[in-house]
C-alpha positions in Angstrom: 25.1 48.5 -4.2 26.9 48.2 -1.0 27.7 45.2 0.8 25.0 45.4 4.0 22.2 46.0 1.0 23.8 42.3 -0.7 23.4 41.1 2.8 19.8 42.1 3.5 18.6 41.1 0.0 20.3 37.3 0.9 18.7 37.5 4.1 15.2 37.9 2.7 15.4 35.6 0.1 16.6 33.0 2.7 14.1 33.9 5.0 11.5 33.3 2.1 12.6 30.5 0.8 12.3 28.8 4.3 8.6 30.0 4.5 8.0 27.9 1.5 9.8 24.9 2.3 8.2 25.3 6.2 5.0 25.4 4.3 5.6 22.8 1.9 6.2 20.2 4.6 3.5 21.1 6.8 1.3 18.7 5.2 3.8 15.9 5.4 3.9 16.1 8.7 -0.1 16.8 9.0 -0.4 13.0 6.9 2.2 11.1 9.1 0.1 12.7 12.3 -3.4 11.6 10.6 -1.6 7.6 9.9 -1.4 7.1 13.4 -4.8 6.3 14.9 -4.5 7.3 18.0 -1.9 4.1 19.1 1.1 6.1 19.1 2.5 4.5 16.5 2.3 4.6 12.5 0.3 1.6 11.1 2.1 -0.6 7.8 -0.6 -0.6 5.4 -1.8 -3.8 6.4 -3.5 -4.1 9.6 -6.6 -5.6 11.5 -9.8 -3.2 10.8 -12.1 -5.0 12.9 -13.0 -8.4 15.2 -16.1 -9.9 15.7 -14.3 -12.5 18.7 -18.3 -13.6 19.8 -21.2 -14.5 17.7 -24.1 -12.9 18.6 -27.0 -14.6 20.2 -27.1 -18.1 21.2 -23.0 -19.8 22.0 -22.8 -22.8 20.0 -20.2 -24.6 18.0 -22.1 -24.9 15.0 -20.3 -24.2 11.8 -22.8 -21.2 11.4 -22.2 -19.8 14.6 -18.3 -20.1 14.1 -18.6 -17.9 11.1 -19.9 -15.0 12.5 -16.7 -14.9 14.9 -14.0 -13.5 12.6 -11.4 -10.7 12.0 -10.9 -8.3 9.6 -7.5 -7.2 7.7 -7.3 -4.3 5.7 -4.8 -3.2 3.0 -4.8 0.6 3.2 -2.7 0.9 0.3 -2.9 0.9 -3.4 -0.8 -2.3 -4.3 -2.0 -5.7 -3.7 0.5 -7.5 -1.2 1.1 -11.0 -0.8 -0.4 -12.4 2.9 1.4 -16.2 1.7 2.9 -16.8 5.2 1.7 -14.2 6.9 -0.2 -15.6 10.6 -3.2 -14.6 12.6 -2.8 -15.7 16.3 -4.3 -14.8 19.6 -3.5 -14.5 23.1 -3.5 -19.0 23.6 -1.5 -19.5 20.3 -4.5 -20.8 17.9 -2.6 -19.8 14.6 -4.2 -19.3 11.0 -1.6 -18.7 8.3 -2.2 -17.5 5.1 -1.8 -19.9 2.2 -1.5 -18.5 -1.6 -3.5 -15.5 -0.8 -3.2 -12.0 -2.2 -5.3 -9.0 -0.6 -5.8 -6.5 -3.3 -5.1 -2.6 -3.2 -7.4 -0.6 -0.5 -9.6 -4.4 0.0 -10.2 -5.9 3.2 -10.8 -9.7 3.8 -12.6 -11.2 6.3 -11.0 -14.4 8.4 -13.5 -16.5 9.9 -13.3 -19.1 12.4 -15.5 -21.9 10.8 -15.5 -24.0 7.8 -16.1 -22.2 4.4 -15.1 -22.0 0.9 -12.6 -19.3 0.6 -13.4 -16.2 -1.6 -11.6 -13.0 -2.5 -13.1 -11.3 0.6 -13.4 -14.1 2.9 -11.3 -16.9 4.3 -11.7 -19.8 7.0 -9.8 -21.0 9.0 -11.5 -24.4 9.0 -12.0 -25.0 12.9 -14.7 -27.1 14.6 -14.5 -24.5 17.9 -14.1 -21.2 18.7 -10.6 -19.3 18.6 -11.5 -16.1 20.3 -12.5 -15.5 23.8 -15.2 -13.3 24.2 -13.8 -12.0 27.9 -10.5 -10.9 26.6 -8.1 -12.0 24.2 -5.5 -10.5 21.4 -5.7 -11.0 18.1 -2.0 -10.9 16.4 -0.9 -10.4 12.6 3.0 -10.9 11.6 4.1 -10.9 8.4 6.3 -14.2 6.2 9.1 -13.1 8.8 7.3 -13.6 11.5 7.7 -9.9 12.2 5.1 -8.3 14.5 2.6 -6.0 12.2 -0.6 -5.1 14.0 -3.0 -6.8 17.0 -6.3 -5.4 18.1 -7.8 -6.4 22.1 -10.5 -6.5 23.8 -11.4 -6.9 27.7 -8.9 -6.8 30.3 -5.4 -8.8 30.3 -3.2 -9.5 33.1 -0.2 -9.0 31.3 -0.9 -5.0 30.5 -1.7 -5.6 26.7 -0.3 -5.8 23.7 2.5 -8.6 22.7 4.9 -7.8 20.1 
């Protein structure tokens, strides 16, 4: 066998052998590409999933009324993580933190403004007044370390948006 045939048989096999590494990590890439919902940045797997910052119908500060104003946190994962410490905020500093609570694997739990008795899938925040404006506002999650982890907004702010 000479030499250039040695040289062409290495050269396929390496040219191969990248096609299926190229092809293997195509999907990786395709995953961290689908993670980002559209914000431009990756998401941790706990984050806010949805805000209902006005009760429908009627503005009052009854306790009923209160508790349908609420936001949603989602754990996208498989492993339960600990929210103890963990803080809800918006835009005027009105902070709920999160005291002995554990949100399950792929569970979401609902945080309400009002008084209640706090389930597996929903807490309170045990307030006599609304927290959320309906005009615009920002809600705020950060983890024990006070590190920023997701926000969700609604109507126009005068500061351009999100805080971190």
């Amino acid at each position: 066998m000479s030499a250039s045939s040695s040289v062409r048989r290495l050269t396929a096999a390496a040219a191969i052998a990248a096609g299926i590494v190229g092809t293997v990590a195509l999907p990786a890439t395709a995953a961290d590409r689908d993670h980002d919902h559209g914000h431009g940045r990756r998401h941790a797997a706990v984050f806010i999933s949805g805000v209902q910052h006005a009760s429908p119908g009627r503005e009052t500060r009854s306790n009923r009324t209160l508790n349908k104003e609420w936001v949603e946190i989602t754990n996208g994962a498989r492993r339960p993580v600990n929210l103890d410490g963990w803080t809800l905020a918006d835009r005027e500093g009105h902070t709920y933190t999160f005291h002995h609570y554990r949100l399950g694997g792929r569970s979401t739990v609902r945080v309400h403004t009002g008084m209640g008795r706090d389930t597996r899938t929903n807490l309170y925040q045990d307030r006599r007044a609304s927290v959320w404006d309906r005009r615009a506002d920002t809600a705020t999650l950060r983890n024990d370390h006070g590190r920023f982890v997701d926000d969700a907004s609604w109507g126009r702010h005068h500061d351009g948006g999100h805080r971190r």
